[in-house]
Each structure stands twice: as structure tokens, then as C-alpha cells.
OpenMM code with the backbone's topology and positions (N, CA, C; nanometers):
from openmm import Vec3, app, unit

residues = "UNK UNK UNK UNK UNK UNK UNK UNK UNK UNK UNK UNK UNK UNK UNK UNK UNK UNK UNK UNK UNK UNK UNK UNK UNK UNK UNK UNK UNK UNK UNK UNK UNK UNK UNK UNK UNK UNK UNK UNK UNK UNK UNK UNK UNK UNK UNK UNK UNK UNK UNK UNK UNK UNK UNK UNK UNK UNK UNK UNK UNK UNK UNK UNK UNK UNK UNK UNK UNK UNK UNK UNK UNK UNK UNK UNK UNK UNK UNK UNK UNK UNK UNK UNK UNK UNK UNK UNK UNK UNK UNK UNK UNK UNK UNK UNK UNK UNK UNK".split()
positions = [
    Vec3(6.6262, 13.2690, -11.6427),
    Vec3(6.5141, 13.3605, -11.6491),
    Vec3(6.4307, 13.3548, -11.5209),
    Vec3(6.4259, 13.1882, -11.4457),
    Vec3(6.3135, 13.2164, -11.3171),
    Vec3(6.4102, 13.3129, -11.1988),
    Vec3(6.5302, 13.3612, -11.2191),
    Vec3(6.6048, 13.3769, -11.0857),
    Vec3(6.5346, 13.5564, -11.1614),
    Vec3(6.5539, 13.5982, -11.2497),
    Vec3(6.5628, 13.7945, -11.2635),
    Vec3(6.3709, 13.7692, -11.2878),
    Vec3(6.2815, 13.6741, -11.3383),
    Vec3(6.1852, 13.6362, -11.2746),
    Vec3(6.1163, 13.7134, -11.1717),
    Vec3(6.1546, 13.6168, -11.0534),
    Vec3(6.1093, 13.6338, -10.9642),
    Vec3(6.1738, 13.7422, -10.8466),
    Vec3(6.2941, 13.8017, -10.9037),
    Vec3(6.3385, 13.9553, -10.8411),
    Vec3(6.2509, 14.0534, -10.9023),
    Vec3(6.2034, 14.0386, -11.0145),
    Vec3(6.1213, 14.1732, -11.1149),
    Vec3(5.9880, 14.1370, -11.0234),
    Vec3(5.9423, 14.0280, -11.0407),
    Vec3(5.8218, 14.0200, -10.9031),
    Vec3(5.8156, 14.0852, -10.8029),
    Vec3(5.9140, 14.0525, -10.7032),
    Vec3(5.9259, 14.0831, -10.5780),
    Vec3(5.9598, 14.2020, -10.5770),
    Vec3(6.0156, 14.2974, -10.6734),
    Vec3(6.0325, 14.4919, -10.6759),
    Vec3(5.8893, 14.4992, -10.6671),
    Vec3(5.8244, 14.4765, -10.8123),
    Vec3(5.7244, 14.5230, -10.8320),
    Vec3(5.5977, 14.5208, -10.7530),
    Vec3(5.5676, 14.4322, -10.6671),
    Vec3(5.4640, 14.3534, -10.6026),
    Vec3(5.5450, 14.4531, -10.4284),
    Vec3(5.6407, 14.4896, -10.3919),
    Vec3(5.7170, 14.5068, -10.2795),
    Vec3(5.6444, 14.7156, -10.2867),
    Vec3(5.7110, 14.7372, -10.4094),
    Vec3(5.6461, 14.8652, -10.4350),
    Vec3(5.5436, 14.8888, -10.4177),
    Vec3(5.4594, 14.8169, -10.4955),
    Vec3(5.2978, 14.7980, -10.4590),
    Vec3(5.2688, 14.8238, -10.3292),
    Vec3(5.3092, 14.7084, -10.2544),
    Vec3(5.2686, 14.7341, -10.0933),
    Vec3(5.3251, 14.8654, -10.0090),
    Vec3(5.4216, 14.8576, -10.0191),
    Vec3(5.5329, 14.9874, -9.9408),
    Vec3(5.4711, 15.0944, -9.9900),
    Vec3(5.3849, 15.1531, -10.0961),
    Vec3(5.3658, 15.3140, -10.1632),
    Vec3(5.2284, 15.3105, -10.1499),
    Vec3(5.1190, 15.1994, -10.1289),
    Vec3(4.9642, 15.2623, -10.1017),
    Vec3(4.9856, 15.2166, -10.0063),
    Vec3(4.8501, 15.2406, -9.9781),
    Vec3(4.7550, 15.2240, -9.8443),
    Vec3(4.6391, 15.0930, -9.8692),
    Vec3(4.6022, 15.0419, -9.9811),
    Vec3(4.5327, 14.9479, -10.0223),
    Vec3(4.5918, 14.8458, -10.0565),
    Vec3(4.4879, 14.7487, -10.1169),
    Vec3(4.4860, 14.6142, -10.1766),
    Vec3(4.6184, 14.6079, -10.2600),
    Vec3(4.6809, 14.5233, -10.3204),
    Vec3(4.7695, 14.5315, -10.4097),
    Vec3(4.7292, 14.3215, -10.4634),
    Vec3(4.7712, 14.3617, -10.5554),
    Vec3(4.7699, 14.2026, -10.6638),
    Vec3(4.9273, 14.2049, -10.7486),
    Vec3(4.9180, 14.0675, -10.7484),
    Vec3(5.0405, 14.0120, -10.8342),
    Vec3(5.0232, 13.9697, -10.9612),
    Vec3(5.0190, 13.9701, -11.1127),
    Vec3(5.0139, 13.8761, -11.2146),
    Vec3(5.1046, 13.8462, -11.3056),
    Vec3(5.1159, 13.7323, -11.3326),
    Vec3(5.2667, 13.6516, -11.4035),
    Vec3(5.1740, 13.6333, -11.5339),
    Vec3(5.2287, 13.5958, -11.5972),
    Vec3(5.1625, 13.5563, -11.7735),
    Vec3(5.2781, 13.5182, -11.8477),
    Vec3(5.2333, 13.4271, -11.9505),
    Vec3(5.3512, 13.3550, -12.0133),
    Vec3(5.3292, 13.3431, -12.1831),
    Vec3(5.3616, 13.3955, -12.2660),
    Vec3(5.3132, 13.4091, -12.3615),
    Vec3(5.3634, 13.2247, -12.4450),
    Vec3(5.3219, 13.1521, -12.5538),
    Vec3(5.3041, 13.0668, -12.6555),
    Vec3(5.4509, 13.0851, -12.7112),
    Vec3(5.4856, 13.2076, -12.6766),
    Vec3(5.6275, 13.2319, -12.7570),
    Vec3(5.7426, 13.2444, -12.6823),
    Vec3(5.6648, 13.2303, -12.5237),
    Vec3(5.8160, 13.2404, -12.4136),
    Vec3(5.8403, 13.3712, -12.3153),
    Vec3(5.7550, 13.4560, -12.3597),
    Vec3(5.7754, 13.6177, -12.2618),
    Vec3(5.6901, 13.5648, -12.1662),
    Vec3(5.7723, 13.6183, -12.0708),
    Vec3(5.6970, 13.6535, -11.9519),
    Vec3(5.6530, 13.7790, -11.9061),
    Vec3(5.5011, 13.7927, -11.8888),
    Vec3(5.4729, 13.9400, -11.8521),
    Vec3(5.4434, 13.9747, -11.6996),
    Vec3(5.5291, 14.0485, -11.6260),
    Vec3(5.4607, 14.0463, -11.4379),
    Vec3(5.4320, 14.2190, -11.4362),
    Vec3(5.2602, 14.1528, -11.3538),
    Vec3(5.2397, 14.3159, -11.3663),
    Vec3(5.2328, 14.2945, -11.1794),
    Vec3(5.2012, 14.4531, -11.1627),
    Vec3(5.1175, 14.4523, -10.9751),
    Vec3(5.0853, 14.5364, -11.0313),
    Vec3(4.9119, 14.5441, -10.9153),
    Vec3(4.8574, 14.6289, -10.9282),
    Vec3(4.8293, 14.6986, -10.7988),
    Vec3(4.8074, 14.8031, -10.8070),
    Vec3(4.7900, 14.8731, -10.6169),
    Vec3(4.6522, 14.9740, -10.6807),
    Vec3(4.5856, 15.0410, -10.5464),
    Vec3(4.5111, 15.1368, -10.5331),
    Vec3(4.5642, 15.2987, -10.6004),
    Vec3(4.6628, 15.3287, -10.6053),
    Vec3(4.7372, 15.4363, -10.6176),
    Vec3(4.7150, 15.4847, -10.7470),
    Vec3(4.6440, 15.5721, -10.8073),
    Vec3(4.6721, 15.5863, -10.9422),
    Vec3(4.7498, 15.6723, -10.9970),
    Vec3(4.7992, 15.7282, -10.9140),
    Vec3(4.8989, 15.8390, -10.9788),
    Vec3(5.0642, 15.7278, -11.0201),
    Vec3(5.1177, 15.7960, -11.1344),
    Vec3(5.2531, 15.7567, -11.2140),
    Vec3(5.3662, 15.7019, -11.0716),
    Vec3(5.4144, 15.5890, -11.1079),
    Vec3(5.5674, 15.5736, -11.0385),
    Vec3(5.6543, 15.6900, -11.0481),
    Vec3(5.6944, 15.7212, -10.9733),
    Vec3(5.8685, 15.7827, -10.9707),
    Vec3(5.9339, 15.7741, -11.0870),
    Vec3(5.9536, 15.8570, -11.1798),
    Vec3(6.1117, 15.7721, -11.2864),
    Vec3(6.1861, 15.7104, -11.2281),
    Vec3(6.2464, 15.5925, -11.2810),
    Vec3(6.3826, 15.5341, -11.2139),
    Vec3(6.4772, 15.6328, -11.2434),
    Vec3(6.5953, 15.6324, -11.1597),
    Vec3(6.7170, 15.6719, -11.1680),
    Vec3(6.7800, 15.5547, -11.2098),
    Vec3(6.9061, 15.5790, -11.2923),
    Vec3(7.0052, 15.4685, -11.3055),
    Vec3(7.0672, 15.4146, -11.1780),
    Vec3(7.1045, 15.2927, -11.2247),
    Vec3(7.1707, 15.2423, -11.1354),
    Vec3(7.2857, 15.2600, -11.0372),
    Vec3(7.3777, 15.3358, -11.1636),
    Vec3(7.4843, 15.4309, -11.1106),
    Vec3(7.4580, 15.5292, -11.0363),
    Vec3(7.3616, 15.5876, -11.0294),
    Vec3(7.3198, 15.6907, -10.9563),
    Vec3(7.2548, 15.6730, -10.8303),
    Vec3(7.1969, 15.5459, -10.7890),
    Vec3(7.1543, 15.5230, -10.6493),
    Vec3(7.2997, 15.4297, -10.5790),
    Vec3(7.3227, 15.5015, -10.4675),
    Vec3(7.3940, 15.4667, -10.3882),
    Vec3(7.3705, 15.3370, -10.3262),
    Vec3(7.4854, 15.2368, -10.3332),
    Vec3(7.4817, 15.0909, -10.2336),
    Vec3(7.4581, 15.0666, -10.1475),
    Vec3(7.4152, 15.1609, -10.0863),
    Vec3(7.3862, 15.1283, -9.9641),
    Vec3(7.2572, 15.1854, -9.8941),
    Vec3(7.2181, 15.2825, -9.9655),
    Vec3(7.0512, 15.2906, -9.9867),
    Vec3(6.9712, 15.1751, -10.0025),
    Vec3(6.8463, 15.1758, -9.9107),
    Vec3(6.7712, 15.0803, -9.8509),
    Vec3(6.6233, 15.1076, -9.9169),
    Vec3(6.6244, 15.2005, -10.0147),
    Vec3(6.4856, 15.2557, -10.1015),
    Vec3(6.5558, 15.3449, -10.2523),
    Vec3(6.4797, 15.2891, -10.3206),
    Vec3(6.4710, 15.3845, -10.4546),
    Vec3(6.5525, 15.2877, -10.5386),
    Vec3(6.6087, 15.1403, -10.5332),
    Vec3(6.6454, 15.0621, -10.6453),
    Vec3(6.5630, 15.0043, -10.7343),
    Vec3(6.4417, 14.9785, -10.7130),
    Vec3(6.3316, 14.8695, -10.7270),
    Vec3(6.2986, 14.8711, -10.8774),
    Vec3(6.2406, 15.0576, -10.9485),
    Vec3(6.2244, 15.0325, -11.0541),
    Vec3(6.3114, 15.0724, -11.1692),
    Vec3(6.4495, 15.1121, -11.1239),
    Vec3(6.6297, 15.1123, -11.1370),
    Vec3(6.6630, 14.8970, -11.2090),
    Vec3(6.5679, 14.8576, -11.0690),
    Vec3(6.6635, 14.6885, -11.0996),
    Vec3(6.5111, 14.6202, -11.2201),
    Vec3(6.4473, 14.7060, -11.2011),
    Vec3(6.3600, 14.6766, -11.3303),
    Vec3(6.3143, 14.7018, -11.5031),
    Vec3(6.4179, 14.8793, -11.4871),
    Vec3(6.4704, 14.9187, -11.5874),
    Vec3(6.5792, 14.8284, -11.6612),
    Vec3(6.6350, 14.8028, -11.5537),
    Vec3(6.8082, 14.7152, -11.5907),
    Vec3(6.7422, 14.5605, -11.6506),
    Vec3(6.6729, 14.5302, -11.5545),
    Vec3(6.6512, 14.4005, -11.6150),
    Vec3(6.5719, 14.3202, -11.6858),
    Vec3(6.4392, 14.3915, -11.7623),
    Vec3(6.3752, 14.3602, -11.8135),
    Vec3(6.3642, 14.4274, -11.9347),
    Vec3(6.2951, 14.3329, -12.0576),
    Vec3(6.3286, 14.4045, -12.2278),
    Vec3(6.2633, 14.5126, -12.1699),
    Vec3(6.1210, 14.5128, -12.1250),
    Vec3(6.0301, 14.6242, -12.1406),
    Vec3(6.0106, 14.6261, -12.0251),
    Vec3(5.9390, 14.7778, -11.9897),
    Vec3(5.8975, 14.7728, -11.8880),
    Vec3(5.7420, 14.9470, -11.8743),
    Vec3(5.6741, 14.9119, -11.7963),
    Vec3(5.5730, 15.0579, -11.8027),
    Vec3(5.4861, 15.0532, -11.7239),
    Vec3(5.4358, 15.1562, -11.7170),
    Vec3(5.3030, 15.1177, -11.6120),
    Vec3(5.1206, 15.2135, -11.6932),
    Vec3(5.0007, 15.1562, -11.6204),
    Vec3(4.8716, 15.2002, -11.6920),
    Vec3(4.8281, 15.2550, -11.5798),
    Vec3(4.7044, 15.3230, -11.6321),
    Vec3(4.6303, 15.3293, -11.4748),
    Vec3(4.5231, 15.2079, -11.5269),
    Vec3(4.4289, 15.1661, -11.3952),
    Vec3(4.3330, 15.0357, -11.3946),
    Vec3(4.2269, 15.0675, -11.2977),
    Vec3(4.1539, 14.9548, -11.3410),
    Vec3(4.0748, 14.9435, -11.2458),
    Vec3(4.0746, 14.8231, -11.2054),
    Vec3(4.0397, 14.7483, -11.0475),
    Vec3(4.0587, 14.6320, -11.0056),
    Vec3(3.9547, 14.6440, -10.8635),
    Vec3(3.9094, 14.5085, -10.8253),
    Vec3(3.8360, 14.5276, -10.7478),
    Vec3(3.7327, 14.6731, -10.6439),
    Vec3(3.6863, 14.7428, -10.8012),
    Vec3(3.6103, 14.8319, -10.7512),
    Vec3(3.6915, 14.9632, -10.7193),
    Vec3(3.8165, 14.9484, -10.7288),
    Vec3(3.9062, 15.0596, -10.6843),
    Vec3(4.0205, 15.1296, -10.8141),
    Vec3(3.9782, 15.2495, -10.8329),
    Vec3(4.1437, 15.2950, -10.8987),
    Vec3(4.2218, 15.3027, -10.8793),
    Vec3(4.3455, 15.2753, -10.9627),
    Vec3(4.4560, 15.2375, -10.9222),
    Vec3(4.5431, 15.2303, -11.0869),
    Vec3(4.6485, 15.1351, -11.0632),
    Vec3(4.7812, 15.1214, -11.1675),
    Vec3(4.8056, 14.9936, -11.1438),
    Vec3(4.8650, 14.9832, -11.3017),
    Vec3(4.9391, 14.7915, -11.2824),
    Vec3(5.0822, 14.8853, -11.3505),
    Vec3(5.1679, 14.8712, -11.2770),
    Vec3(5.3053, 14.8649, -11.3101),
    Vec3(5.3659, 14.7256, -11.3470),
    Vec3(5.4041, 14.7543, -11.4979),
    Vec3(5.4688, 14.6021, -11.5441),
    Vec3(5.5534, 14.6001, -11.5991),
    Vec3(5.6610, 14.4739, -11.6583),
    Vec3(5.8003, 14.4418, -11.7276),
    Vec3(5.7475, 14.3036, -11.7724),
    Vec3(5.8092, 14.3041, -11.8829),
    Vec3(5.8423, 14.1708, -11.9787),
    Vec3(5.9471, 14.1807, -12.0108),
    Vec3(6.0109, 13.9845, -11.9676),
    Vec3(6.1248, 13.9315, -12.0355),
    Vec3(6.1111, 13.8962, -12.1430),
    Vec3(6.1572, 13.8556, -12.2333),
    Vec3(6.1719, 13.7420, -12.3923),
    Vec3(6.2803, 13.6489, -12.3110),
    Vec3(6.2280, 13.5985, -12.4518),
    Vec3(6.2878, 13.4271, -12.4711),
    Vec3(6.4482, 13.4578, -12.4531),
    Vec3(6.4928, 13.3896, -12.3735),
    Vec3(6.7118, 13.4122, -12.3192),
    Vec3(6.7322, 13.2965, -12.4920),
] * unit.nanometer
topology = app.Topology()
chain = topology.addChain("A")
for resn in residues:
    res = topology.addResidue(resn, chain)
    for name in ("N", "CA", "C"):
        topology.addAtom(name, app.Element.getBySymbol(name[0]), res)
């Protein structure tokens, strides 16, 4: 679980930075029962992109897997709009369960 972990991090938190122009934050959470919840949050408040499937983005494309390898790999996954340090914006997030 820490190895698809910390890839669902690094999309989500990578997106964040690469698509605004602002601040962006990371948060991990661990529930009593074993889920892990990772959100980011950015300035941006407008909706992510739909993912495309996986099958459908090409191997060798260098953009557009991120929330494709987050669809694939996490039970859940969604995003809100927020507010965070004074600014609007979105937390795009995924939760694992217990393997």
C-alpha cells in the first residue's frame, strides 16, 4: 500500500502544481480502520479534466496519465471545491482501504 501510496501522492500534489498558478498543499490521513485518505489542494477552483482510461492514453505521452493512474488505483477517488489559506480553490482526493 506505501508504494501506490505515495504514486497517488505524487499525481495528485504534481497536478496541483503543473495546472495553477498558486499555493498548492499536500494531506495524507489515516483512518482507525486502515484507509488512507490523500487529498491536494491548489488555488484553481474550477473541476479536473475527466480521466480518460488508461487504454486510451498513449505510452508515451508525457501529460494526461495522472488522474487515469488515480482512477486505476485507488477504491475512491473525487474532488470539492475549498477554501485554504484565504484563497479559492479545490482539494482533489483518493482513498485506499485496508489490502
Amino acid at each position: 500500500m506505501v508504494d501506490t501510496a505515495e504514486l497517488l501522492a505524487t499525481e495528485l500534489v504534481s497536478n496541483a502544481v503543473r495546472h495553477t498558478k498558486g499555493p498548492a498543499a499536500l494531506r495524507v490521513r489515516r483512518t482507525p480502520e486502515g484507509v488512507v485518505w490523500i487529498g491536494a489542494w491548489d488555488t484553481d477552483p474550477a473541476p479536473p479534466e475527466p480521466p480518460q482510461p488508461l487504454g486510451q492514453v498513449a505510452e508515451l505521452v508525457e501529460e494526461g496519465r495522472g488522474l487515469a493512474l488515480i482512477r486505476a488505483c485507488a477504491d475512491y477517488w473525487g474532488w470539492q471545491p475549498s477554501a485554504r489559506f484565504g484563497n479559492r480553490g479545490k482539494f482533489v482526493w483518493c482513498e485506499l482501504g485496508v489490502a
